[in-house]
C-alpha positions as CSV (number, residue, x, y, z in Angstrom):
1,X,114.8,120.8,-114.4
2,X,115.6,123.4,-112.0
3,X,118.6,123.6,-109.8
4,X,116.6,122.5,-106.4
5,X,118.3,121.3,-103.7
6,X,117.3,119.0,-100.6
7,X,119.3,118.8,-97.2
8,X,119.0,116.7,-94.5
9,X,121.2,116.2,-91.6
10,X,125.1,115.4,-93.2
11,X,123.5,114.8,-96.7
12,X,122.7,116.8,-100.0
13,X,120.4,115.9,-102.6
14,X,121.0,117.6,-106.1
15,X,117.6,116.9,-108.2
16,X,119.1,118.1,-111.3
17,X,122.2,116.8,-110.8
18,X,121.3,113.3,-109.5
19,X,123.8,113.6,-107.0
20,X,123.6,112.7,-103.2
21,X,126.5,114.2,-101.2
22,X,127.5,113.5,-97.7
23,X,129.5,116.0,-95.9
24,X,130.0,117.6,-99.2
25,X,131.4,114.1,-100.4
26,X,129.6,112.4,-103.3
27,X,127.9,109.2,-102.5
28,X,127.5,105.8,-105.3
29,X,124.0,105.6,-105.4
30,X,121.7,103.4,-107.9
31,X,119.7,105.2,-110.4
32,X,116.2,103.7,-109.1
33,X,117.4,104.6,-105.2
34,X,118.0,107.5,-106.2
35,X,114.0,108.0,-107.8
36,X,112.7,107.1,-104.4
37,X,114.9,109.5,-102.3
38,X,113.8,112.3,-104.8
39,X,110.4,111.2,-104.3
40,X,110.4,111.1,-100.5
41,X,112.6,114.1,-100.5
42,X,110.0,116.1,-102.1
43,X,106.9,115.0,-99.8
44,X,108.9,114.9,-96.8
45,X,107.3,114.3,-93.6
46,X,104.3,112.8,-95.8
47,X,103.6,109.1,-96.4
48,X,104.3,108.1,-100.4
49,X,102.4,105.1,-101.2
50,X,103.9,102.2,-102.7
51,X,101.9,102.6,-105.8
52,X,103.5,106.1,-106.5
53,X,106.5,105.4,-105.6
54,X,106.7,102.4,-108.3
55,X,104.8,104.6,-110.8
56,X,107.1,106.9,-110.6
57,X,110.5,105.2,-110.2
58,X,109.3,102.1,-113.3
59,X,106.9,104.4,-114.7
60,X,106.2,102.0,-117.7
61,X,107.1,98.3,-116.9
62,X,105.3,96.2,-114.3
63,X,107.0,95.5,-111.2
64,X,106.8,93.4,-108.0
65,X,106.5,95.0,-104.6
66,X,109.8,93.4,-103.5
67,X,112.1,95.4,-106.1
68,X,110.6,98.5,-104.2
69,X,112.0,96.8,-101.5
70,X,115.0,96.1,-102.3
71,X,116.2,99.5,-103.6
72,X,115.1,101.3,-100.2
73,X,117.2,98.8,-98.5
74,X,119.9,99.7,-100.9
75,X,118.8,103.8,-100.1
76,X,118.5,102.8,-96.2
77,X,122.3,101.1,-96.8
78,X,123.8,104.4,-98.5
79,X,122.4,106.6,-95.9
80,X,123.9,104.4,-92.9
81,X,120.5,103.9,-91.1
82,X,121.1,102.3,-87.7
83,X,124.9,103.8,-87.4
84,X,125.4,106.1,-84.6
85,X,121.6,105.9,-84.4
86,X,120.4,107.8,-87.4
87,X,116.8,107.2,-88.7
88,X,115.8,108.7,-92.1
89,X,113.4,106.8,-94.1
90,X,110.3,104.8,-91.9
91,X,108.1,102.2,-93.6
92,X,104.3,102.6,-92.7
93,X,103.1,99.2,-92.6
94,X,100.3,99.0,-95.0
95,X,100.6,102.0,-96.6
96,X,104.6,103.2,-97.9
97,X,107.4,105.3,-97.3
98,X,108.4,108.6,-95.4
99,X,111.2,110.6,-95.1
100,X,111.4,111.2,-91.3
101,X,114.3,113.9,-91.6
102,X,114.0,117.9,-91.2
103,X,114.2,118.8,-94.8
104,X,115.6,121.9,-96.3
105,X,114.8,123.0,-99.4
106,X,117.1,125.7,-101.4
107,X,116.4,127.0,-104.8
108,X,120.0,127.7,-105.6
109,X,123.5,125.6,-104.2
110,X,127.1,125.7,-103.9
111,X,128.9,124.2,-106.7
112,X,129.2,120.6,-106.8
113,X,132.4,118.3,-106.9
114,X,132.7,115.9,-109.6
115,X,131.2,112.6,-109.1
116,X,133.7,109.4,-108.5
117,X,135.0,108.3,-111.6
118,X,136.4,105.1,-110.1
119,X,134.0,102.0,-111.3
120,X,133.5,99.6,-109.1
121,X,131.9,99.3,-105.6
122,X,133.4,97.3,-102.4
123,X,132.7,97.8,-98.9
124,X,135.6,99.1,-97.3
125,X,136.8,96.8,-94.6
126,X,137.4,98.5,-90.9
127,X,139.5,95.7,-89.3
128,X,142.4,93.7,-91.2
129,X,142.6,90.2,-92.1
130,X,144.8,87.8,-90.3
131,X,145.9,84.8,-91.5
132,X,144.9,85.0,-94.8
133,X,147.5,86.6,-96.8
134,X,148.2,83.0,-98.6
135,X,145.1,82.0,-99.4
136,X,143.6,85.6,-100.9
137,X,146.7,85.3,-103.3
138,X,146.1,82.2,-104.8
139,X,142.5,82.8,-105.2
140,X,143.2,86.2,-107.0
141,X,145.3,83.8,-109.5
142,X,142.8,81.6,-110.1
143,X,140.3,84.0,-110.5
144,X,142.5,85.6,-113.2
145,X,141.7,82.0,-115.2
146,X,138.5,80.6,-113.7
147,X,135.1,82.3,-114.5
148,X,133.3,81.5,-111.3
149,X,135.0,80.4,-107.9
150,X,132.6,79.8,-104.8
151,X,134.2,80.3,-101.3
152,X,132.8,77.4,-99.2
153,X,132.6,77.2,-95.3
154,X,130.5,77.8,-92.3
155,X,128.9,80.9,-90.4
156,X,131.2,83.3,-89.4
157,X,134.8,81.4,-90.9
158,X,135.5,84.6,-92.5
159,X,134.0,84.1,-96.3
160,X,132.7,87.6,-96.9
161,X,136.1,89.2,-95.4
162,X,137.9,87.2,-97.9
163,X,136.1,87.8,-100.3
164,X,136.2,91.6,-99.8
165,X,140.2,91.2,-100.0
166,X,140.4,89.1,-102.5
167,X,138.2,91.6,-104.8
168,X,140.6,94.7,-103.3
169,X,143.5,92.5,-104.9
170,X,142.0,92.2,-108.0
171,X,141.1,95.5,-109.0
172,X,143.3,97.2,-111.1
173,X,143.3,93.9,-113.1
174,X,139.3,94.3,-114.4
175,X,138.8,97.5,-116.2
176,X,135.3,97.8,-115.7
177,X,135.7,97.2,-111.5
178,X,134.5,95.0,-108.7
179,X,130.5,95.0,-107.5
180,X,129.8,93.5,-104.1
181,X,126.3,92.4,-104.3
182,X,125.3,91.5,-100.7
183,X,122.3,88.4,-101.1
184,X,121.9,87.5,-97.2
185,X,118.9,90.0,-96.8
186,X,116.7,89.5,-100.2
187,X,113.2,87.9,-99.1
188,X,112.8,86.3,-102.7
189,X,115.3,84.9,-105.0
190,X,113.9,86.1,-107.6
191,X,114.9,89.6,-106.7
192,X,119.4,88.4,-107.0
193,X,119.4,90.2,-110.6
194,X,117.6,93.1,-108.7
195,X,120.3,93.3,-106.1
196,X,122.8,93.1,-108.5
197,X,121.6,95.7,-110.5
198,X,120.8,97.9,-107.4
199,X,124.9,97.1,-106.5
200,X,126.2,98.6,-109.8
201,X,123.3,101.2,-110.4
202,X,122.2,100.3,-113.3
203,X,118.3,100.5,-114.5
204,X,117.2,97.2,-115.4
205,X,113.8,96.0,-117.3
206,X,110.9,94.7,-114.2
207,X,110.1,91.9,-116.6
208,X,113.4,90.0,-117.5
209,X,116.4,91.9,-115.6
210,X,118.8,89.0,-116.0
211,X,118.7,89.7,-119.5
212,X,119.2,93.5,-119.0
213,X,122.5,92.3,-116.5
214,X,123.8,90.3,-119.3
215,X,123.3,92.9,-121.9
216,X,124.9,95.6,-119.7
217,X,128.3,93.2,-118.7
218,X,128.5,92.0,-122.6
219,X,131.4,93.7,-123.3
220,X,132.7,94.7,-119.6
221,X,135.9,93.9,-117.8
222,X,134.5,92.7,-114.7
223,X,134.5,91.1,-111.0
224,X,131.3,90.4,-110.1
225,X,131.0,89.5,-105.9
226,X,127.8,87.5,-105.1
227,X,127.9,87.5,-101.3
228,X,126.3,85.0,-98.7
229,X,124.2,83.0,-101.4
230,X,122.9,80.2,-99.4
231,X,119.3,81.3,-98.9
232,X,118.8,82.2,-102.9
233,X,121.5,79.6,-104.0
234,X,119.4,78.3,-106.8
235,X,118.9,82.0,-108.0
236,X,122.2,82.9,-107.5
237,X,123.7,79.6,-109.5
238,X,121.3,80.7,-112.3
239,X,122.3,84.3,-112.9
240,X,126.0,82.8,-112.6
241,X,125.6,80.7,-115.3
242,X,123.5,83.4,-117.6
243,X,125.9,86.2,-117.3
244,X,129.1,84.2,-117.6
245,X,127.8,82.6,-121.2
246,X,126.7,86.1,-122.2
247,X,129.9,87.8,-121.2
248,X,133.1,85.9,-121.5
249,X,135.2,88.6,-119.6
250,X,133.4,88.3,-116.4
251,X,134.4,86.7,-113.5
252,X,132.4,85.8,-110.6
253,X,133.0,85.1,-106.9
254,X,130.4,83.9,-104.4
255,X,130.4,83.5,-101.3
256,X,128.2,80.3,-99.7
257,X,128.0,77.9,-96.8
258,X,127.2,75.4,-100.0
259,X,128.6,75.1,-103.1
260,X,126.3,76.7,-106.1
261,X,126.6,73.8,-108.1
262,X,126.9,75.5,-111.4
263,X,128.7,74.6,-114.7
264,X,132.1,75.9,-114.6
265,X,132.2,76.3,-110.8
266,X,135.3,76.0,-108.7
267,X,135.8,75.5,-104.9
268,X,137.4,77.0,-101.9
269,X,136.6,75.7,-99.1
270,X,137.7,77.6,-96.3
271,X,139.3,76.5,-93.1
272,X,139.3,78.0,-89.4
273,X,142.0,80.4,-88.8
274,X,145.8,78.0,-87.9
275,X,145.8,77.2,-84.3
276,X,149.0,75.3,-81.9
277,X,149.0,71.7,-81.7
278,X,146.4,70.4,-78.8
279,X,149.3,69.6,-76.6
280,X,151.6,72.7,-77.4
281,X,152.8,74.7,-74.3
282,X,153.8,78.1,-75.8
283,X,155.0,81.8,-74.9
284,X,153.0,84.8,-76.2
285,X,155.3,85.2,-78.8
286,X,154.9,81.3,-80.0
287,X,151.5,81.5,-79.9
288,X,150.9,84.8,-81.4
289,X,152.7,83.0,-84.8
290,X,149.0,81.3,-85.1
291,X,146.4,83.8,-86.8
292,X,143.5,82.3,-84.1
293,X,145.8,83.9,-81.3
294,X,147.3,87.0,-82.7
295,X,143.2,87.4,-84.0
296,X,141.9,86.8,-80.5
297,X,144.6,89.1,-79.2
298,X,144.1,91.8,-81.5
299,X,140.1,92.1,-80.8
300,X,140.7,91.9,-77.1
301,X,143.3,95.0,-77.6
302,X,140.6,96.8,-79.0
303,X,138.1,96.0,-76.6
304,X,139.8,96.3,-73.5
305,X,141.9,99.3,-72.6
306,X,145.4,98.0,-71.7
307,X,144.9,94.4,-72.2
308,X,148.8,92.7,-72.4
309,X,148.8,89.4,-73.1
310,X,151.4,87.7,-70.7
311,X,152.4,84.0,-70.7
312,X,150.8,82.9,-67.8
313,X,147.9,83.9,-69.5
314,X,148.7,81.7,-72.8
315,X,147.1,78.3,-71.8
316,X,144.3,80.1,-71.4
317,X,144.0,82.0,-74.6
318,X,145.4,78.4,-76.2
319,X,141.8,76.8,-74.7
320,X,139.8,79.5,-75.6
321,X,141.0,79.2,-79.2
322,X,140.5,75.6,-79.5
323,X,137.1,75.0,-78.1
324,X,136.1,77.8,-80.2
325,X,137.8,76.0,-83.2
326,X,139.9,79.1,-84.9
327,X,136.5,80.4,-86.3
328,X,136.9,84.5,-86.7
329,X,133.7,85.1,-85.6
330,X,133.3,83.1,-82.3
331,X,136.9,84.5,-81.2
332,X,135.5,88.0,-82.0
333,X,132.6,87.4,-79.8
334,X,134.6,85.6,-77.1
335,X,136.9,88.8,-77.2
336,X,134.4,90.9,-76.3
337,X,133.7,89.5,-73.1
338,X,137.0,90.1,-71.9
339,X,136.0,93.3,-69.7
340,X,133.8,90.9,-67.9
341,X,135.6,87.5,-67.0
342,X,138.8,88.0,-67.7
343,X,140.7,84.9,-69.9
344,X,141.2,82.9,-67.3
345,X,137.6,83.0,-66.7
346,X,136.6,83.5,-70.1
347,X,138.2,80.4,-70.8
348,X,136.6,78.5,-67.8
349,X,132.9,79.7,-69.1
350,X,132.9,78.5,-72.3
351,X,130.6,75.3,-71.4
352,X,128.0,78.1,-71.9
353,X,129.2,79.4,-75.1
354,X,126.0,80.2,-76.4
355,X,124.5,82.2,-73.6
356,X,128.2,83.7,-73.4
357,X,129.2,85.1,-76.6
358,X,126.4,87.5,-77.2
359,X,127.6,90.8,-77.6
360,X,128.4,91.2,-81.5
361,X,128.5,94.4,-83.4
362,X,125.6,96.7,-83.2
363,X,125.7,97.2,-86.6
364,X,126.6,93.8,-87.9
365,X,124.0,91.5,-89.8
366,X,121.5,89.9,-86.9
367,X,123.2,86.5,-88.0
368,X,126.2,87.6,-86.7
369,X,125.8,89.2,-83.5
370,X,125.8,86.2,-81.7
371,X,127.0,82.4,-81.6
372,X,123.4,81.4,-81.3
373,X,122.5,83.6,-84.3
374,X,124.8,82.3,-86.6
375,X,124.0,78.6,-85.7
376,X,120.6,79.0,-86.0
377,X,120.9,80.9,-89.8
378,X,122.9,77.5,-90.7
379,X,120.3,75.1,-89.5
380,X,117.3,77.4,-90.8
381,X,118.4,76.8,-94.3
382,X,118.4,73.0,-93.9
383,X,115.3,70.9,-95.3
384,X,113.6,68.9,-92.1
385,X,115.1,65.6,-93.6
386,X,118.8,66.8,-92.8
387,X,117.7,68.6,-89.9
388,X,117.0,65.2,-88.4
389,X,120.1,63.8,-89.7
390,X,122.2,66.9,-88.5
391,X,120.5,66.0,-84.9
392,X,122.0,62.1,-85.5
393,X,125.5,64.1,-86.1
394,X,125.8,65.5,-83.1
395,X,126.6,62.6,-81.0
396,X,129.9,62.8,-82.5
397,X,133.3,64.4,-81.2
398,X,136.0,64.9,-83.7
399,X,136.0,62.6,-86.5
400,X,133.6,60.4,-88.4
401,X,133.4,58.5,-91.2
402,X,129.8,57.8,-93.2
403,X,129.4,54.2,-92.2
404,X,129.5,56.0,-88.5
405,X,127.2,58.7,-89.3
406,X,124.8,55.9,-90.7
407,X,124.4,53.5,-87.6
408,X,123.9,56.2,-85.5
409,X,120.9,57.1,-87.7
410,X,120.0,54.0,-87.0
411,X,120.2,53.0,-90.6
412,X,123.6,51.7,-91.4
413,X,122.6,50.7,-95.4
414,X,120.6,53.8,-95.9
415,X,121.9,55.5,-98.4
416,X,120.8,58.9,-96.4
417,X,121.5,62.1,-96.9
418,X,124.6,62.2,-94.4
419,X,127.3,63.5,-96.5
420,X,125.1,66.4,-97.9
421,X,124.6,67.4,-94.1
422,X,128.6,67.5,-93.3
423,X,129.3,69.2,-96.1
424,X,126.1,72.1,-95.8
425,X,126.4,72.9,-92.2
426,X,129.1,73.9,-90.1
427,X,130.7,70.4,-90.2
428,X,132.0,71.5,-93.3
429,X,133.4,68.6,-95.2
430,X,135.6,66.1,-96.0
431,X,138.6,66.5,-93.6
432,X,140.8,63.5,-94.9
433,X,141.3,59.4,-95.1
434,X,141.2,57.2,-92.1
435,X,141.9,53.7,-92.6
436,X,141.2,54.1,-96.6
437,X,137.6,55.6,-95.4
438,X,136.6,59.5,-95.9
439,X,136.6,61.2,-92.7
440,X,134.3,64.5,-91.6
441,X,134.8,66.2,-88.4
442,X,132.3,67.3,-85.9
443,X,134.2,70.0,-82.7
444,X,131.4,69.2,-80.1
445,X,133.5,69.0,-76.7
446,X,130.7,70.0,-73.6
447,X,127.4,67.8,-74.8
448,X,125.6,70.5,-74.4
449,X,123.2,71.2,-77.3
450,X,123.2,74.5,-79.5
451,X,119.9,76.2,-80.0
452,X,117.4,74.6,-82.4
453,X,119.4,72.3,-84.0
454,X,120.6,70.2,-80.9
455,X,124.2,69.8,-82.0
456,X,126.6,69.3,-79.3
457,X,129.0,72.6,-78.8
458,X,130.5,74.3,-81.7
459,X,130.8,72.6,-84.7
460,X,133.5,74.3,-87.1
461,X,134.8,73.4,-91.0
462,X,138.8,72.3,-91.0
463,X,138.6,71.1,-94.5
464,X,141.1,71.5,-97.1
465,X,140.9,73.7,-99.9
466,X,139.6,71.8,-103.3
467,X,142.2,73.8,-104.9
């Protein structure tokens, strides 16, 4: 093969090689990503059909079209599309693929460095956890003696972020490192192996790659991160089980607003961030010994040039962190509204949370770049049955127990699908024992009803761990 090189913008792609550098920096790239930039690489500017791109890239196994899919998204991913708006690879509806970059071709190239000998991959986090510090510990013990552990909770509690940690802990102790495999995005469950696969860059067989996973981990020393798995949970519980029988020095962690009810599984389920007693009166420096308020005061640093939080703003922030139940997320969001209203007034406008907190990340998942968002992925994944229930639910504030739940159904010997409800969406769970009775908790405080799912305000998790 000769020594041809492609460049485009901040990247290089060595063919012979099979190396894609950024800023001279080499980049983890999967084997079959890799195919398809060569491919679009070589007819840039021209549109390569689906067809030739999966003759090429599987040239002798039959394939679906969403495993073409799913390793552009894993190319797209590597060359940080939508980031500082760059563009590089547009999908012709209909037709395929095409490189959109100037593309420079060069016969001969500077040496290369040597490619990242590190195994593992991670995404590197860009903000640092609060609160936490506790509960990532004793998860990274029990991981250490548990082969699967599934972190529990709703939209935007901070799962993923722990999990991230939790897996940067960890890493020295599994020889073979830590794969993130992201499942939030994947339009078919039966492409998980595929994204798994794609994570650790490994070629796996079209027809059966579970069994090429297991056959690949068999002997490894491994952490294995299955993130949001609540749209492919039944997928995602499967490949669980099959690689963990197939290699007994695996461990798994997954991420979920349910459980993955698979053999062997243990649960986290993750509370809101620690917040001051309702009827606390505190100075900045009390209330900044609560991770919701030193993590709302922290994001509103960064947001607003010279914020100081003083105490006559503290009951304030102390409202602000309560209706929004200690959830990372909704704090984030709230903080970024601080150039606008200010916390008194912040505070003040949070009847309207929904049309309020709206200004996410750019470049965060669309389920996360606003309240609404987030709510809405939660009640999307509901069947219509518990969708109708959920809507029952919401004439709650604070606690409940199931006899409750059921005559305001309507229905108070049903035995309905109540409990399934508290414990999938963002009521979270069991919460404790009231009067020898299980209790769940519902946060609606305004009446006014979220999008879609007509819950009243925000309805947060603040269960205790099962461990």
């Amino acid at each position: 093969m000769s020594d041809e090189h492609f460049v485009f913008g901040p990247f290089r792609l060595a063919v012979a090689q099979r190396m894609l550098l950024e800023d001279g920096e080499p980049l983890r790239l999967g084997s079959r990503a890799l195919d398809i930039l060569i491919a679009l690489a070589e007819r840039a500017g021209e549109t390569v059909r689906k067809e030739d791109l999966i003759a090429r890239v599987w040239p002798d196994t039959v394939v679906e079209e969403g495993a073409l899919r799913v390793h552009v998204s894993a190319l797209r991913k590597a060359l940080g599309e939508g980031q500082s708006g760059r563009r590089y690879i547009a999908n012709i509806p209909g037709r395929g693929y095409r490189l959109t970059a100037e593309v420079t071709h060069e016969e001969a190239a500077p040496a290369l460095p040597t490619a990242p000998a590190v195994a593992g991959y991670l995404p590197a986090p860009l903000t640092r956890i609060l609160g936490r510090a506790d509960t990532v510990q004793s998860l990274a013990a029990l991981l250490r003696q548990r082969s699967l552990l599934t972190i529990v909770g709703p939209g935007g509690i901070g799962k993923t972020t722990l999990a991230i940690a939790i897996g940067q802990n960890l890493g020295p102790a599994f020889r073979d490192g830590v794969w993130f495999a992201e499942l939030a995005s994947l339009p078919d469950p039966d492409l998980v192996p595929v994204a798994l696969g794609t994570a650790i860059g490994i070629s796996l067989p079209g027809s059966n790659p579970t069994s090429g996973l297991a056959a690949w981990l068999r002997d490894k020393e491994a952490l294995i991160v299955l993130d949001s798995s609540e749209r492919v949970i039944g997928a995602a519980a499967a490949l669980a089980e099959t690689l963990l029988r197939s290699a007994p020095r695996v461990r798994i962690l997954a991420t979920s607003r349910e459980p993955l009810r698979a053999e062997g599984e243990w649960l986290h389920r993750l509370a809101s961030l620690d917040m001051p007693p309702e009827a606390a009166t505190l100075s900045v420096q009390g209330g900044l010994a609560y991770s919701a308020v030193e993590l709302f005061n922290e994001r509103a640093s960064a947001t607003l040039d010279g914020f100081h939080l003083t105490d006559a703003d503290m009951p304030a922030v102390l409202e602000i962190c309560r209706r929004l139940d200690g959830v990372p997320l909704a704090l984030e969001l709230a903080a970024t509204r601080l150039d606008a209203f200010g916390v008194r007034e912040l505070a003040a406008q949070l009847d309207r949370r929904f049309a309020l907190l709206t200004k996410g990340r750019r470049t965060a998942l669309p389920r996360q770049q606003t309240l609404r968002a987030t709510m809405d992925w939660s009640y999307d994944l509901l069947p219509l049955s518990e969708q109708t229930v959920l809507r029952h639910l919401a004439v709650f504030e604070g606690n409940f127990t199931m006899e409750r739940s059921r005559w305001a159904k309507g229905s108070p010997d049903s035995n309905d699908c109540s409990e399934p409800v508290s414990c999938r969406y963002c009521a979270g769970g069991r919460t404790g024992q009231t009067g020898g009775k299980r209790t769940y908790k519902t946060r609606a405080r305004d009446g006014r009803l979220a999008p879609k799912s007509g819950c009243c305000g925000l309805v947060s998790a603040t269960p205790k761990a099962d461990i």
